[in-house]
C-alpha positions in Angstrom: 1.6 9.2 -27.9 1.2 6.9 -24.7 4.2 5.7 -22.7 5.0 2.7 -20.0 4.8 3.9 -16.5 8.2 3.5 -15.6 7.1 2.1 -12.2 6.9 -1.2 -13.3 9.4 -3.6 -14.0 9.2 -4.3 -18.1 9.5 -0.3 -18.5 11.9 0.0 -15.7 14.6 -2.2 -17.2 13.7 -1.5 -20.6 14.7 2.2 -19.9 17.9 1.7 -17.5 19.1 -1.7 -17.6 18.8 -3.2 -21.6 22.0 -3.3 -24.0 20.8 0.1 -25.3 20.5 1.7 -21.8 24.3 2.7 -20.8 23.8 6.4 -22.1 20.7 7.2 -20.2 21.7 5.6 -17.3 25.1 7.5 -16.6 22.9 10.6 -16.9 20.5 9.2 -15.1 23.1 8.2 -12.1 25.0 11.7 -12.0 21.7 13.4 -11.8 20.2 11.4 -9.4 23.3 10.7 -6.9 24.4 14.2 -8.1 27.9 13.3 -9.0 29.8 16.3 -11.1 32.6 17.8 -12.5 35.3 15.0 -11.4 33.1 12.7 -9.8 30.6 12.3 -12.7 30.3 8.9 -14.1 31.9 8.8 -17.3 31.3 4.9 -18.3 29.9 2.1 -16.4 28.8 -1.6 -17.3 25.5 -2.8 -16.8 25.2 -6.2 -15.1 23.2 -9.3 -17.0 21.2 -6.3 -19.0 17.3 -7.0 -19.2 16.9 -7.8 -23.2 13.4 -10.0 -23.1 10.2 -9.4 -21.1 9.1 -12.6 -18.7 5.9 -12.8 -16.4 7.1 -16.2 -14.7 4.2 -15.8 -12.0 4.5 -12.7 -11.7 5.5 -12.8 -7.8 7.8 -9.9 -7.5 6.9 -6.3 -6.7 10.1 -5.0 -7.3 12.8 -5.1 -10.0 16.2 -3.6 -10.3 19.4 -3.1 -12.6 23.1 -3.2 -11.5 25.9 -1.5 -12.8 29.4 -1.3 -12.3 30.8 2.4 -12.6 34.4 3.2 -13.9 35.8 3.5 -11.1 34.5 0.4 -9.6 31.4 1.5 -7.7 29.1 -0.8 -7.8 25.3 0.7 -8.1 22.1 -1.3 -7.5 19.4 0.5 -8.6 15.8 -0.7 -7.1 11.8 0.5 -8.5 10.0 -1.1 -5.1 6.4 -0.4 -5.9 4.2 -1.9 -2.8 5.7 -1.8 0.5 5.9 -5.2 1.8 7.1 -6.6 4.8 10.9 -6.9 5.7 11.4 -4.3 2.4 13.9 -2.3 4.7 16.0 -5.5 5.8 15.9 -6.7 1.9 17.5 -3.5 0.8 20.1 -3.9 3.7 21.1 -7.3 2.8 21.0 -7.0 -0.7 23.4 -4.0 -0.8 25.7 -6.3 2.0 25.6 -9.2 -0.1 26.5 -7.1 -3.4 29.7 -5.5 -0.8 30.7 -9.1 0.1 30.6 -10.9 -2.7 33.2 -9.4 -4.2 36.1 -11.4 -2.7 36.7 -14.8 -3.4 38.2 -17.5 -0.6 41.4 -15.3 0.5 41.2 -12.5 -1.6 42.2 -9.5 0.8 39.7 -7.3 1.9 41.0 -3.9 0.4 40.2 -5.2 -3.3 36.3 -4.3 -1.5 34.4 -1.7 -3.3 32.1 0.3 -2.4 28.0 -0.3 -3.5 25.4 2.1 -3.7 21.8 0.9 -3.3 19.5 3.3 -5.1 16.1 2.7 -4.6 13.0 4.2 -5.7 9.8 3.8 -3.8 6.4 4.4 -5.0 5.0 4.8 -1.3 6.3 6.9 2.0 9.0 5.6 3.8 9.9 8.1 6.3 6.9 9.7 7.8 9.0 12.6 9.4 10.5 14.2 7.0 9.2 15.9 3.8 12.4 15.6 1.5 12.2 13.4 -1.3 15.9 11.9 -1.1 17.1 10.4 1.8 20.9 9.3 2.5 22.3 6.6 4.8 25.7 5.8 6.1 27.7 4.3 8.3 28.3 7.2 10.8 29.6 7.2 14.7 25.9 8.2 16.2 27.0 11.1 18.6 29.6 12.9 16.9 28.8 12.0 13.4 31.9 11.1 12.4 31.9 8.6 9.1 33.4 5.0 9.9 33.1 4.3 6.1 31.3 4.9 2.5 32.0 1.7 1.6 28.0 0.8 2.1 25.8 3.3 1.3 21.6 3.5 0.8 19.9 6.2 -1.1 16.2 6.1 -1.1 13.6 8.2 -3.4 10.1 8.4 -2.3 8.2 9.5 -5.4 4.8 10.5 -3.3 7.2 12.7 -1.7 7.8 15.2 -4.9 5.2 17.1 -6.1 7.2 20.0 -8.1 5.3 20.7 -11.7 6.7 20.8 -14.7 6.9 24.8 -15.0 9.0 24.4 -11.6 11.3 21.7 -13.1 14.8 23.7 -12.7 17.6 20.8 -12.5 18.2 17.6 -14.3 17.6 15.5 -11.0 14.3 16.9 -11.1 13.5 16.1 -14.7 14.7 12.5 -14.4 12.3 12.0 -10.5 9.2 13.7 -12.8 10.0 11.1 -15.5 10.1 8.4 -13.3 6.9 9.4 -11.8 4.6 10.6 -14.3 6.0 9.4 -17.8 3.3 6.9 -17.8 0.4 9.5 -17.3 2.1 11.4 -20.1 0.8 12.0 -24.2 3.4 13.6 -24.9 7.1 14.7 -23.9 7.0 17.9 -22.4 9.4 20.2 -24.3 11.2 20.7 -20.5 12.1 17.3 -20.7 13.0 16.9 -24.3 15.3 19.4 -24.7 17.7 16.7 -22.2 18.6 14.2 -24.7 19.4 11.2 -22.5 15.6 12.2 -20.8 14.5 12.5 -24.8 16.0 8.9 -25.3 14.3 7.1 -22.8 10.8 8.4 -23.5 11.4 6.7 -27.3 12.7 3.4 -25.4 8.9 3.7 -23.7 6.9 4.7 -27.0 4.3 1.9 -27.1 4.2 2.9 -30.7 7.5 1.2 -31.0 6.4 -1.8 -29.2 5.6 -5.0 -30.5 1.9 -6.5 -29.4 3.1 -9.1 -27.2 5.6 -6.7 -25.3 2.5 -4.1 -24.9 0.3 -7.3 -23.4 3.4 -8.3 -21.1 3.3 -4.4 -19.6 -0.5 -4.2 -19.4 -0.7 -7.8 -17.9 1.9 -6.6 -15.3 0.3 -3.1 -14.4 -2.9 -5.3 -13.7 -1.1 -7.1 -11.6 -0.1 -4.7 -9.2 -3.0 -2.7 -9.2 -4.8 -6.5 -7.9 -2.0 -5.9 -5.2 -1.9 -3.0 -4.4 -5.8 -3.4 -3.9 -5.6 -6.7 -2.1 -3.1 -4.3 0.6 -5.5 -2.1 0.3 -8.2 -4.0 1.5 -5.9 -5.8 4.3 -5.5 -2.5 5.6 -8.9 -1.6 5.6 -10.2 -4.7 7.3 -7.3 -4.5 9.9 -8.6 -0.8 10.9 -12.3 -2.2 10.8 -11.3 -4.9 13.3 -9.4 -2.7 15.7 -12.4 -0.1 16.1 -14.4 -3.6 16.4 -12.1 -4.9 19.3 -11.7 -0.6 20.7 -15.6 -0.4 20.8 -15.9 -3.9 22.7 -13.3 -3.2 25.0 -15.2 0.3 25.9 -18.2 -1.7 26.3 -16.3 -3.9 28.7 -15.0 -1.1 30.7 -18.4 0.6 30.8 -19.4 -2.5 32.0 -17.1 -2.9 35.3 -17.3 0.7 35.7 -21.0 0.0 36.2 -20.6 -2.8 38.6 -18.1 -1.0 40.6 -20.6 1.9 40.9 -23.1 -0.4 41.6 -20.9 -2.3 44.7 -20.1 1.3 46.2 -23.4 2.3 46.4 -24.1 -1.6 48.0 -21.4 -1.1 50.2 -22.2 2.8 51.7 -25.5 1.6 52.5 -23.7 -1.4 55.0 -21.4 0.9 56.4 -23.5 1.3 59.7 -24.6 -2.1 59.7 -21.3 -4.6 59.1 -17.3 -4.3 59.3 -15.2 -3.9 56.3 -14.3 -7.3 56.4 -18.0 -8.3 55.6 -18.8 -5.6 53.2 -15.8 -6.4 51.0 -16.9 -10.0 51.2 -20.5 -9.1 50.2 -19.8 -6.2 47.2 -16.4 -7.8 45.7 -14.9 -4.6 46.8 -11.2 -4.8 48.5 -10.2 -4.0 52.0 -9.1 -0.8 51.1 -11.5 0.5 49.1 -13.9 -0.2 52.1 -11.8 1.8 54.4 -11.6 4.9 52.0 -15.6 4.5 51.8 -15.8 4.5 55.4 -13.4 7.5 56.0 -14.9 9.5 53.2 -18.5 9.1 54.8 -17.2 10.5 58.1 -15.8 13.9 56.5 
């Protein structure tokens, strides 16, 4: 068997945000924001669900789903797999405009509630720490007290986990795995398909079950950003290239006036005895100063 890597944005939707997908995606939701016992999600609706593949240019790097829990929650759920300028302000404002929109003209404000913004990234956002999962509020910033939940952002940096399968212990773990390495997969690991909703979506990503066209769509679309990831790849290379270019000229520039300045000492010791400071600093391009700190020094 071969399966769609999740990471991209046909496989993506197909698995968490079709009409089929509400099953898999409430125990996806409860693993991944770990919601239990009372606070597990129980039903949800999924917001204009993802039913036909398009390509139209293929100019987005990132897809998502929405959903709208029982309770009222509102979840955006984000695969981002290039990290693009302005990403951080994008998830920001997205999860703002999803808060605020909301309310119509005069609608009072407690009828708000709260979003979630879920995102998945296939790079490292946060260089200093070595946890996968990262959680944002809105929190007061020296005593930590919460000003509200109403807003918050949940980020998971795949490149970030590395546990196994044989080390695979709780179902957020299974459902990160299968969101990482599905694709790579030939078949589903008995680990993972003894959890049905994790069994489910590995059949909604059989490319045995897929027609041609939808297996071209995927392919065409994993090309795509491997071009991009390449073309970053290669922006980033270049950009290193042409700071060790403009380092080793500056050195050379340095080692340059360093050699002059050596070379206008040496000029201006020899004068010492013969003209005042005032001439020698004319003559060698050396300042007042340094003349006099010549002079002094050759007198010790």
């Amino acid at each position: 068997m071969r399966f769609l890597d999740v990471k991209t944005d046909y496989a993506f939707k197909r698995v968490f945000g079709s009409e089929g997908s509400k099953p898999v995606l409430i125990s996806f939701l409860n693993a991944i924001l770990d919601y239990q016992g009372e606070c597990a999600i129980v039903d949800l609706t999924i917001v204009d669900p993802y039913q036909i593949p398009m390509l139209m240019g293929m100019k987005d790097t990132y897809v998502d789903v929405k959903a709208v829990l029982g309770n009222g929650k509102h979840v955006i759920i984000e695969m981002q797999v290039l990290n693009v300028a302005g990403f951080e302000k994008r998830i920001l404002h997205n999860a703002a405009k999803e808060y605020a929109t909301q309310l119509l003209k005069g609608d009072d404000y407690t009828l708000l509630n709260p979003v979630i913004a879920l995102t998945f990234t296939d790079f490292i956002m946060f260089e200093g720490s070595q946890e996968p999962i990262s959680r944002f509020r809105l929190i007061e910033r020296d005593r930590f007290i919460e000003y509200s939940d109403d807003v918050e952002l949940i980020f998971v940096e795949l490149p970030k986990f590395t546990l196994e399968l044989n080390a695979l212990d709780s179902i957020q773990d299974k459902w990160i795995f299968f969101v990482k390495n599905a694709g790579s997969l030939e078949y589903i690991p008995e680990t993972l398909a003894s959890v049905p909703s994790i069994n489910e979506a590995f059949n909604l990503i059989n490319e045995a079950a897929m027609s041609a066209e939808e297996l071209e769509i995927q392919f065409k679309r994993r090309d795509f950003i491997i071009l991009q990831r390449g073309s970053l790849k290669l922006a980033e290379e270049r950009g290193v290239e042409k700071g060790r270019e403009e380092g080793r000229e500056e050195g050379r520039e340095e080692g340059r006036k360093l050699g002059e300045q050596t070379k206008a000492l040496e000029v201006a010791s020899n004068l010492l005895d013969i003209l005042d400071n005032a001439s020698i600093a004319t003559m060698t391009g050396l300042n007042d100063e340094q003349v006099k700190l010549l002079r002094l020094a050759k007198k010790r």
